[in-house]
C-alpha positions, 0 to 999 in steps of 0.5 A, spaced: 250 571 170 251 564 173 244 561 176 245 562 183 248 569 183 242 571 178 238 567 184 241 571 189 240 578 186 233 577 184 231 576 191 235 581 195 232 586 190 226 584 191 227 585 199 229 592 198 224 594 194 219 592 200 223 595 205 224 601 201 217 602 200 214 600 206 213 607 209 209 609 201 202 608 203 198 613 197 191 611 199 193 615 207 198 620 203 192 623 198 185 621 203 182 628 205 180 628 213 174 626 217 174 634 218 174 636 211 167 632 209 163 634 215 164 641 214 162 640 207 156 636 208 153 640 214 154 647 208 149 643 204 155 641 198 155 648 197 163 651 197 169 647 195 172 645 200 179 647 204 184 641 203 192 641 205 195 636 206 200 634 212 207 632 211 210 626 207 212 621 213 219 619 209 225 622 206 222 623 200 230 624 197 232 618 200 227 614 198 229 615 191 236 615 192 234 607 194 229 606 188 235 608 183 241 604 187 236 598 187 235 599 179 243 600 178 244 593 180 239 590 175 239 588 168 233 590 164 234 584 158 233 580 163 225 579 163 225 578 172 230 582 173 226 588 168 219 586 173 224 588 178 226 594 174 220 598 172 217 597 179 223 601 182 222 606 176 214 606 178 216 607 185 220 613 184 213 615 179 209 615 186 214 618 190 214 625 185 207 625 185 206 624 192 211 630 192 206 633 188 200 633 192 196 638 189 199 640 184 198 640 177 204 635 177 200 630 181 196 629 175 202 628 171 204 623 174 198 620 176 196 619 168 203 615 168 202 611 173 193 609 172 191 612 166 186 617 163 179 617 162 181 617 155 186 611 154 184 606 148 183 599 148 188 594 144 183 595 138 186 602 137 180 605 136 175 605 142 177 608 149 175 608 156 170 613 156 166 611 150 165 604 154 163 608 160 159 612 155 156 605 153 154 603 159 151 611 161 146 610 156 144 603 157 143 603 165 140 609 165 133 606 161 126 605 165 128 597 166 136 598 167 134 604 173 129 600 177 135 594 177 140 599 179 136 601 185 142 598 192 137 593 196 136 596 203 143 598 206 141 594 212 147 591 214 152 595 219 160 594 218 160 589 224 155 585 222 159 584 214 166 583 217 162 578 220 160 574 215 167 577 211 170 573 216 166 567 216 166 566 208 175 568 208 175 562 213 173 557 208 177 559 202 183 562 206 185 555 210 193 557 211 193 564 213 186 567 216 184 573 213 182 579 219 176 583 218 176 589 221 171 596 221 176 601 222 174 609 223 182 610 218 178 608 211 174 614 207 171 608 202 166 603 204 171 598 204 179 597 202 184 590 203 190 590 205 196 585 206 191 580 211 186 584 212 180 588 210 178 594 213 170 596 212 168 604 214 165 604 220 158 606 220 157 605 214 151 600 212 151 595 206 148 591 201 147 583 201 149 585 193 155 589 196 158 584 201 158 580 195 162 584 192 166 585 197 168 578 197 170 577 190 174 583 190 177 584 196 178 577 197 179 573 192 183 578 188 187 583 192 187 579 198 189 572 195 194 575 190 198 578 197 198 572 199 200 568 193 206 573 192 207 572 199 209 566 198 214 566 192 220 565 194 226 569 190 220 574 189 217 575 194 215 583 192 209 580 187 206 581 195 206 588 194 201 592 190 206 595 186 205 600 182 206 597 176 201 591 177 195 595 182 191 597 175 191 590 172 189 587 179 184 592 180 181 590 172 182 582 175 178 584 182 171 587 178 173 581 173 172 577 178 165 580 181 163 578 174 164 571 173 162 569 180 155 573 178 155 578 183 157 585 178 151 588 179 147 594 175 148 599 180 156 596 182 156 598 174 154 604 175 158 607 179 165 604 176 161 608 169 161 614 174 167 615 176 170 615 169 165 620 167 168 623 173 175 623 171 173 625 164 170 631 166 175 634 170 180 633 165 175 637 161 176 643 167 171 642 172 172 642 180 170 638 185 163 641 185 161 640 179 163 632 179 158 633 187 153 635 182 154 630 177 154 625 182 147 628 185 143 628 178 145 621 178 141 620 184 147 619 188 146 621 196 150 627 198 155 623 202 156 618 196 157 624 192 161 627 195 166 620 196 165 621 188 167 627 187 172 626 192 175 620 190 177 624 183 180 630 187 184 627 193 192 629 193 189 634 187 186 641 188 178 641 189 178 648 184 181 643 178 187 642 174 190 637 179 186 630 180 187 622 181 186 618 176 186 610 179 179 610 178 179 610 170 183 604 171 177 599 173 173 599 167 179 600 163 183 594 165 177 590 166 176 589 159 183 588 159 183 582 162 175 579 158 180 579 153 185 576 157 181 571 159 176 569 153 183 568 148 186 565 153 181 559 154 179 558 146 187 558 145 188 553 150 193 557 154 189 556 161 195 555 166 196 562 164 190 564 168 192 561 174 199 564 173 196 571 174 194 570 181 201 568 183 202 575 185 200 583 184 203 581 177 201 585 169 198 581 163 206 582 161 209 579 166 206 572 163 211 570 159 217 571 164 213 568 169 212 562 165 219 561 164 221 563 172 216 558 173 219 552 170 226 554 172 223 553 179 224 561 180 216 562 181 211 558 184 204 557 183 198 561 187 196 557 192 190 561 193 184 561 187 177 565 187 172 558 187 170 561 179 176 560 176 177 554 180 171 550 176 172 553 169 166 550 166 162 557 168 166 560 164 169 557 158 162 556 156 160 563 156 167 564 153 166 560 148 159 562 146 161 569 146 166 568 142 162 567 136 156 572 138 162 577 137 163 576 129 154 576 129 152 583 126 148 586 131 146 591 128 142 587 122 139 583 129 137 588 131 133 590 125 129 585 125 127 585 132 125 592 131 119 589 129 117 585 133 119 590 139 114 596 135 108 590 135 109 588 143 108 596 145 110 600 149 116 598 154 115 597 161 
């Protein structure tokens, strides 16, 4: 195919999958309402609760239909026009399990698109859940829990978008970022192409904006604007489904290298791994509400816990989400990323992963898309990957605390621990 043609191809596909998939919106089509907490709450978190769920707005046939003509016109070998392809596939993924609502067939499709609890790391041998283990135990001591009690939740959404308005003002120049406090969001916060919608009446953290900030901000608001920007692919604009895991792992990433990943934050992304194992081991929605609360979760985080797991699913079991298991797991994804990419001189790569909702194996064909003029680099970056120096330096050393045997260090600092006493 000649340059051009494959140039005009690329871009009129990449147009139709934004089209096609414009009325698509999983959060809104598997979120339980309003009523449904309410009534749960004021029984005191005793019953499970009766979810149904409304009709999808879009021809779900014909979405499909679009997805598969759109990946006819494409060929597979060649590594753009792939990203393409597997973004149709996935699309038409998410519409079977939006079909699927409350179904057993909802999981199905949910652990194809976002993973398990279970999932196993590159090592081929740890998974998700024995990190989530890991980390249970470690933040549940004496020292780890006084660290993961929130600072007072003293500020009100109105006064965070605020300060969410004025720090997005400093970094996002050319296109303003709105926030917003919204009654149509069950978290506490979500970002969407421009725009970040916090929970009315919720009150959060000083620890909590910052968080925000870094995640909502620099990830998933810079990576929209970024993709926005490419002008054959301008799809690398839109969480897709193929690209929202490595996004969400590249968001809590990016609380931990600018310092703001906190014990309690930690906790929570733990929690819901937990959460998601258990109901893959049976359990219903009130036994994660119960977890939940004997974590010192309050009833209303408990239940946005719980109900992260079972919203598009069945509250009695069997049927659940899986998203949440893909924040940890793909964590440790991009760490990896990132410490190999620094030691292996492979720094433009990192910034090439903002360029857009892209994987980690999209890069070489971005690389590539790049030089040929087909790609073009992000224009917005978080401030800690702006200034390397942080980050090559605990890169580097951490790199050779890896191959130290802890299990020897810890050995010798037993003794010097039984002699200073009992812990604090």
């Amino acid at each position: 195919m000649a340059p051009d043609d494959r140039r005009r191809l690329l871009h009129h596909v990449s147009v139709g999958i934004i089209r096609a998939q414009s009325p698509i919106r999983v959060l809104a089509a598997v979120t339980w309402s309003d009523r449904v907490r309410a009534r749960f709450l004021a029984k005191g978190g005793g019953e499970l609760p009766r979810v149904t769920y409304a009709p999808l707005r879009f021809d779900a046939g014909g979405h499909d239909a679009t997805f598969r003509d759109l990946m006819r016109r494409l060929d597979p070998r060649d590594p753009l026009q792939n990203i393409l392809h597997e973004t149709c596939d996935q699309y038409r993924q998410v519409v079977g399990m939006l079909v699927a609502r409350g179904t057993p067939g909802f999981l199905h499709h949910s652990r194809a698109l976002y993973g398990s609890a279970a999932d196993t790391f590159m090592d081929g041998r740890t998974t998700n859940l024995d990190l989530a283990r890991h980390l249970g135990n470690l933040l549940g001591g004496r020292v780890a829990e006084d660290m993961a009690v929130d600072p007072d939740r003293r500020l009100p959404a109105e006064r965070v978008a605020h300060l969410l308005r004025k720090r997005f003002r400093r970094v996002f120049v050319e296109d303003p970022v709105e926030v917003e406090v919204s009654t149509q969001v069950t978290a506490d916060a979500a970002a969407g192409a421009a725009r970040v919608k916090l929970r009315k009446g919720r009150r959060f953290s000083p620890a909590t904006v910052d968080y925000l900030e870094q995640h909502e901000g620099y990830v998933h608001i810079a990576t929209t604007l970024n993709g926005r920007r490419q002008p054959v692919l301008p799809v690398l604009g839109k969480a897709s489904p193929r690209a929202v895991k490595y996004n969400e792992g590249l968001a809590v990433f990016s609380e931990w290298a600018s310092g703001k990943l906190t014990v309690s934050r930690l906790r929570r992304l733990t929690d819901r791994v937990l959460s998601i194992h258990m109901a893959e081991r049976g359990a219903d929605f009130l036994e994660v509400f119960r977890f939940a609360r004997s974590q010192g979760a309050e009833p209303e985080d408990a239940y946005d816990i719980a109900h992260r797991v079972f919203r598009g699913g069945d509250p009695k079991g069997g049927s659940f989400f899986t998203k949440d298991a893909s924040y940890l797991d793909h964590f440790v994804r991009v760490f990896n990323f990132f410490r190999l990419a620094l030691l292996q001189g492979y720094l433009h790569l990192l910034d090439l992963l903002f360029a857009g909702k892209v994987t980690l194996e999209d890069l070489p064909a971005l690389r590539e898309a790049e030089a040929e003029g087909l790609i073009v680099g992000p224009r917005y970056l978080p401030p800690w990957l702006r200034d390397r120096n942080w980050l090559a330096c605990h890169m580097s050393l951490s790199s050779f605390f890896n191959k130290m045997d802890l299990r020897t260090i810890e050995g010798q600092y037993e003794a010097l621990f039984r002699r200073c006493g009992q812990p604090l």
